[in-house]
Structures are given as C-alpha cells and as structure tokens.
C-alpha positions as CSV (number, residue, x, y, z in Angstrom):
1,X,-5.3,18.3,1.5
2,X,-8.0,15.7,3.3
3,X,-6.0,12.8,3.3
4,X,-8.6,9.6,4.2
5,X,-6.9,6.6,5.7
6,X,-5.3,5.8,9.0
7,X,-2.7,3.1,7.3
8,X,0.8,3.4,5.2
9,X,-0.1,5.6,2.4
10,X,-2.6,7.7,4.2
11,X,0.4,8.3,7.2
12,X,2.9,8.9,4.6
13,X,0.8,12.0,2.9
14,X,0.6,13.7,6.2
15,X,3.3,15.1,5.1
16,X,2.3,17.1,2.3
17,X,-1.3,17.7,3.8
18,X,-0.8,21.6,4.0
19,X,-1.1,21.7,0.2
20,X,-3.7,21.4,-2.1
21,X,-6.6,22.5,0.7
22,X,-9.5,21.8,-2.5
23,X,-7.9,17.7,-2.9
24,X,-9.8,14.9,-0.7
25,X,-7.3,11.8,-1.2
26,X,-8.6,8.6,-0.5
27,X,-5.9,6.7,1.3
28,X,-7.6,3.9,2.9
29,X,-9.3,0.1,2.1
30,X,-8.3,-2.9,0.3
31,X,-4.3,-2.8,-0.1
32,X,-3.0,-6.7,-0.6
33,X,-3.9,-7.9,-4.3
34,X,-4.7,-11.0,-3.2
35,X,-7.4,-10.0,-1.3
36,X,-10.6,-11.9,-2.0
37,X,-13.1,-11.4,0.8
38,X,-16.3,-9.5,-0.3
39,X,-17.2,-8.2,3.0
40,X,-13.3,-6.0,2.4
41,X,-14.0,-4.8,-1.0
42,X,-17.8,-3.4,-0.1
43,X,-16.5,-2.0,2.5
44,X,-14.2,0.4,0.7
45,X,-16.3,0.4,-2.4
46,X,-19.2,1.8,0.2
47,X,-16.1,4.4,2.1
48,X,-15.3,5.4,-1.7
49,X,-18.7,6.4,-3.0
50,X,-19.8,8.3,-0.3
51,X,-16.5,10.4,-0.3
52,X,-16.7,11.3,-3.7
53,X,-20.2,12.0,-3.8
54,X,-19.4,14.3,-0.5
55,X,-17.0,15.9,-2.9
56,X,-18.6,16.6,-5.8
57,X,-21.0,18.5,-3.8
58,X,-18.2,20.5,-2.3
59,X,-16.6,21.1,-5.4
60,X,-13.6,19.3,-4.3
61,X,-11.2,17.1,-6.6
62,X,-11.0,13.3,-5.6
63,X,-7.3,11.5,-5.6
64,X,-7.9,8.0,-5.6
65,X,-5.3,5.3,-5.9
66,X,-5.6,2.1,-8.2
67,X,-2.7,-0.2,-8.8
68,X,-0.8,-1.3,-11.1
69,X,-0.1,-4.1,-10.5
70,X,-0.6,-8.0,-12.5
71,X,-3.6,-7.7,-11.0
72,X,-5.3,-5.2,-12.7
73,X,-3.0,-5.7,-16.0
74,X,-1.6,-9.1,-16.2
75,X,1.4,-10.1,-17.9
76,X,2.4,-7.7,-20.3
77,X,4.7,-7.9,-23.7
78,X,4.8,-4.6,-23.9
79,X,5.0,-1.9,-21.1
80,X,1.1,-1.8,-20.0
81,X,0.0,1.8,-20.9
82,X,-3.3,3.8,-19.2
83,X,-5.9,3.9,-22.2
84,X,-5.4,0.2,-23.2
85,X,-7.8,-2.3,-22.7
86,X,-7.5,-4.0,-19.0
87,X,-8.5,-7.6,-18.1
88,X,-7.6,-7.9,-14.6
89,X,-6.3,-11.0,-13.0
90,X,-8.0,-11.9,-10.0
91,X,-10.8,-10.1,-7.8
92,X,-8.6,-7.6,-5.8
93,X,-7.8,-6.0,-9.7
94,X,-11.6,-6.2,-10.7
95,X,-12.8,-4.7,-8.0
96,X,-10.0,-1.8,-8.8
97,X,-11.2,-1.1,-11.9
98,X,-14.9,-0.8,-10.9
99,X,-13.6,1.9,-8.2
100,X,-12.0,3.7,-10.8
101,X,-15.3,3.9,-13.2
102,X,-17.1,4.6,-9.6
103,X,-14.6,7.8,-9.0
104,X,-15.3,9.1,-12.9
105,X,-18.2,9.0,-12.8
106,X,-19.3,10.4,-9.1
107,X,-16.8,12.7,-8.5
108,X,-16.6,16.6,-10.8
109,X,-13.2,16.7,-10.5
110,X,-10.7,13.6,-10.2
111,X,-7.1,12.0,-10.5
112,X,-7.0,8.5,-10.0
113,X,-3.2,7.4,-9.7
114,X,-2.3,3.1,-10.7
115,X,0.8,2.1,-8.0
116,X,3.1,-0.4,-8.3
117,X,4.0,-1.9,-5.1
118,X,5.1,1.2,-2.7
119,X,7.8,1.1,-0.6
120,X,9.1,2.7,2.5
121,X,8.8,3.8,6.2
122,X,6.2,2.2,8.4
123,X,4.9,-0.7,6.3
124,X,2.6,-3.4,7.5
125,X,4.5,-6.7,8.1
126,X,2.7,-8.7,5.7
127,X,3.7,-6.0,2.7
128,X,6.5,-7.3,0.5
129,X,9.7,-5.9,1.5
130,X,9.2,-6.3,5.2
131,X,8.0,-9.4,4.9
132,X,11.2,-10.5,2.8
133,X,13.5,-9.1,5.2
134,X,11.7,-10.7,8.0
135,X,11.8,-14.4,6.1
136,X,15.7,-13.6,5.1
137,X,16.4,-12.8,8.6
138,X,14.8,-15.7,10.0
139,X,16.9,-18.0,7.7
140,X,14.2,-19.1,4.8
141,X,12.5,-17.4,2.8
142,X,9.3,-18.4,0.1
143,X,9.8,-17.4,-3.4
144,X,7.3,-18.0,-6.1
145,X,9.0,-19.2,-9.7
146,X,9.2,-16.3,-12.0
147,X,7.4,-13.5,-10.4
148,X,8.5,-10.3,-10.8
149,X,7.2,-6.6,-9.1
150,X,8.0,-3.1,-10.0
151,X,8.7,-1.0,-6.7
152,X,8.3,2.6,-6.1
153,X,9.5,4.5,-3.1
154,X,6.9,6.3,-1.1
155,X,8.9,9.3,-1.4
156,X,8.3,9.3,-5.4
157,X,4.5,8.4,-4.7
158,X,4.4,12.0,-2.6
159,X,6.3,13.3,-5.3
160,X,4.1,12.7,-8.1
161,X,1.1,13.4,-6.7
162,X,2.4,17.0,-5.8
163,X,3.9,17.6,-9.1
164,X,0.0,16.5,-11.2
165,X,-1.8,17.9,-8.7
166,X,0.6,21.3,-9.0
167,X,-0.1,20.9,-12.8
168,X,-3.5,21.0,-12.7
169,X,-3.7,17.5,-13.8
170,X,-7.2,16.3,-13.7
171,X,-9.9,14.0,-15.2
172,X,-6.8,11.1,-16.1
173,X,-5.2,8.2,-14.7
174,X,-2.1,7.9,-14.4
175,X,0.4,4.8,-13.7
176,X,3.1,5.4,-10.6
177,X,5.8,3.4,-10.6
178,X,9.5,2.3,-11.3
179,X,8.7,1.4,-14.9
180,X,11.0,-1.6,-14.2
181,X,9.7,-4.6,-13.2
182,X,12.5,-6.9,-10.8
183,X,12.7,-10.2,-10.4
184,X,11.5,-11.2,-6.9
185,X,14.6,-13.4,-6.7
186,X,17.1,-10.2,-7.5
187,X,15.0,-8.0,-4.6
188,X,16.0,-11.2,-2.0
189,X,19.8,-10.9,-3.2
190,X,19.6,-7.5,-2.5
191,X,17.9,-7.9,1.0
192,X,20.4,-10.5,1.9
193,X,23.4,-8.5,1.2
194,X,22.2,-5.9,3.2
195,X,21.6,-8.0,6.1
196,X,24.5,-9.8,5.6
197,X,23.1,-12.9,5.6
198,X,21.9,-15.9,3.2
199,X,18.6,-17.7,3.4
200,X,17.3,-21.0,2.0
201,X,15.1,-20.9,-0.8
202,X,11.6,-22.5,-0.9
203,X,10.3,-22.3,-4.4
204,X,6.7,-22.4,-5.0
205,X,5.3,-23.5,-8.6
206,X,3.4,-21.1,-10.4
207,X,2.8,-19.2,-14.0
208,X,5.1,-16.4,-14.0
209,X,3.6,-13.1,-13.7
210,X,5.9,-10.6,-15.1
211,X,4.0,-6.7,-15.7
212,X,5.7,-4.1,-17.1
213,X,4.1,-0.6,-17.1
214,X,4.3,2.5,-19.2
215,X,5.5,5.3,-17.2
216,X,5.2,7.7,-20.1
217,X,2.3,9.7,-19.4
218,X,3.7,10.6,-15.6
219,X,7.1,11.7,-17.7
220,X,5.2,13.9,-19.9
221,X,2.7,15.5,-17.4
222,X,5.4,15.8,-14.5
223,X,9.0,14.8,-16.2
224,X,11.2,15.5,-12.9
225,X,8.8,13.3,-10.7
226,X,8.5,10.3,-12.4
227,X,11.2,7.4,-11.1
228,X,14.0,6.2,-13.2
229,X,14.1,3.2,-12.8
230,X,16.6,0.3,-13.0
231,X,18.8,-1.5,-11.2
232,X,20.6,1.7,-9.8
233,X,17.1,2.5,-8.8
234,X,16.4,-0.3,-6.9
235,X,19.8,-0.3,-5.2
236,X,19.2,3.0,-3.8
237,X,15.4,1.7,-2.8
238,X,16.6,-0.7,-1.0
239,X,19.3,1.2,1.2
240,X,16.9,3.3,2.4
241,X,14.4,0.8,3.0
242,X,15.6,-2.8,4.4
243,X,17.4,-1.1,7.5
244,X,13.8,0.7,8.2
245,X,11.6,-3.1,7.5
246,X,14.4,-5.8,9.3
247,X,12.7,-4.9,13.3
248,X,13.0,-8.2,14.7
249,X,15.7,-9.6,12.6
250,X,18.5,-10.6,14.8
C-alpha cells in the first residue's frame, strides 16, 4: 500500500503498508471540520486530483477518506446512511463531498471511506480528545451546549480498511465509525475520571448538532470489523487513549 500523508492517519497506516501493494491511500490535507481557508482546501483538492489521475493511469485503486461528521450530514433523526441525499453544513463538509465526486470520477478503481472523529496514538493537540484532556488537566475546560461526536478508534479505522479492501470492496463509500454518537459532556466525565481530576465548565451557546450514522453497510461488507458501539465502547476508547493524549497534564 502507498500510503500519502506525513500526519495521524497517514502514520497510523504504516502499519499495514505491506498489504495491498495495488492501493494508493490518500492520507493527507484538510482534517479539522471547521476549516474554512480556501488556500487549505485547493491545496488538497489540487494533491487529490493529481494522485488519482496518477492512479488511474497505473491501474491502481484510490482509498480516500471523507468524514462523517455534522459537517458533511448535519443533524440527523435517523442514523445518516451512504446513498441519501447530503447537505453539508459548513465549507470543510462541502468541500468533502466535491472530493469524493472528484475521486469517482478520476480514479478506475476507488473506495472512499466517511470517518467519524478518529481517535488514538499520536494526535495533533488541537484534535478532540487531546485537546479535552489538556483543558481538563489544566482545570477548565470549553464545552459547547448540546454537541455530540461519534468516535472511532484508529485501530478500527486500520481494521476496516483491511477487511473492504481484503473483500474486494470497490467503487462505494462507506461510513467508519462508532455508530453512536456521545455527548461531548459524557466524553469530559470520562476524561476526568481518568485523570482523576474535575474541571470547570465554560458553556458556549450554540444549536445542537447531534449526527448519528448508519454503520450498516460496513457490517454487511466486513461484519467483524465494524465497531460496536456504545458506552462500553467508549469506555474501553477511552482507556486506551487519554493516558496516550494527557502529555503535559500535571
């Protein structure tokens, strides 16, 4: 596997980047949602379209990863499924969604994956569970009304990817992720208690963004690599992870 990217993700795949020698992955660009700079998303909108049009021409398959996030689906009643209509939120999920047409339509062969937020060893600081520990461990931490986010262990990312790619899962998209969306408030608890600390709440106003997605179609193409879910699922998410994000907390 050609695994593009220098950052989180891309450092992450090394580790399964003796298999599937005919996969380029594209690992690398715009990763915060609420990114807005246009300089950012040409950028990788430019790095995207010349990787899949290198690929095509070598016959290679094109793993490129989307999100699932609000952003791309908004708030959802019901959980947010693959082949229904999109509207996405803000520019970060717009610019998604062209880069997925971009990727179908340039590339012979493709898989483009939809995260949730990923979790797990060597995170930015500014990515959401070390930047919650960080805010908990300092004493305060910012909380906006309401929101909620479905996270998904690296580990399961790799995981999947293997498993569809293994398949001979091609041409789809596919949502990654827990399936269960948490309530920002409940992932602080969780932090705190394994820090063994409390911090002070700062609650922001806001519309509450809550996004549930399907996780069906990952069952049904790769059943023991999709993530359970749930609250025994984030328990066990955050064990692993916390101890890994709290470097500087006291």
């Amino acid at each position: 596997m050609e695994v593009i990217g220098r950052g989180f993700l891309a450092g992450n795949f090394q580790r399964i980047a003796d298999r599937h020698p005919d996969v380029t992955l594209i690992a690398a660009g715009v990763s915060a949602t609420g990114v807005e700079n246009p300089a950012e998303f040409a950028r990788e909108s430019e790095l995207v379209r010349s990787v899949t049009e290198r690929c095509r021409l070598q016959g290679r398959t094109v793993v490129f990863f989307s999100t699932a996030s609000h952003a791309m689906y908004g708030t959802t009643r019901v959980p947010a499924e693959e082949d229904a209509p999109i509207a996405p939120a803000n520019p970060y999920g717009r610019h998604k969604a062209a880069l997925e047409e971009a990727v179908a339509a340039l590339s012979r062969h493709w898989l483009t994956l939809r995260l949730s937020h990923v979790v797990g060893p060597h995170q930015r600081p500014h990515q959401l569970i070390p930047a919650l520990t960080a805010q908990v461990g300092a004493g305060s931490v910012r909380l906006y009304r309401g929101a909620h986010r479905d996270l998904v262990d690296v580990a399961d990312v790799l995981g999947a990817v293997d498993a569809l790619l293994t398949a001979g899962v091609r041409d789809r998209v596919v949502n990654v992720a827990a399936g269960t969306p948490y309530p920002v408030e409940e992932i602080v608890r969780g932090i705190e208690r394994r820090l063994g600390r409390t911090a002070a709440r700062e609650y922001v106003p806001a519309v509450a963004q809550r996004t549930e997605v399907s996780v069906e179609r990952l069952r049904l193409l790769a059943p023991d690599a999709c993530p359970r879910g749930g609250a025994g699922y984030l328990d066990g998410l955050l064990d692993r992870h916390v101890g890994a994000a709290r470097c500087g907390v006291p």
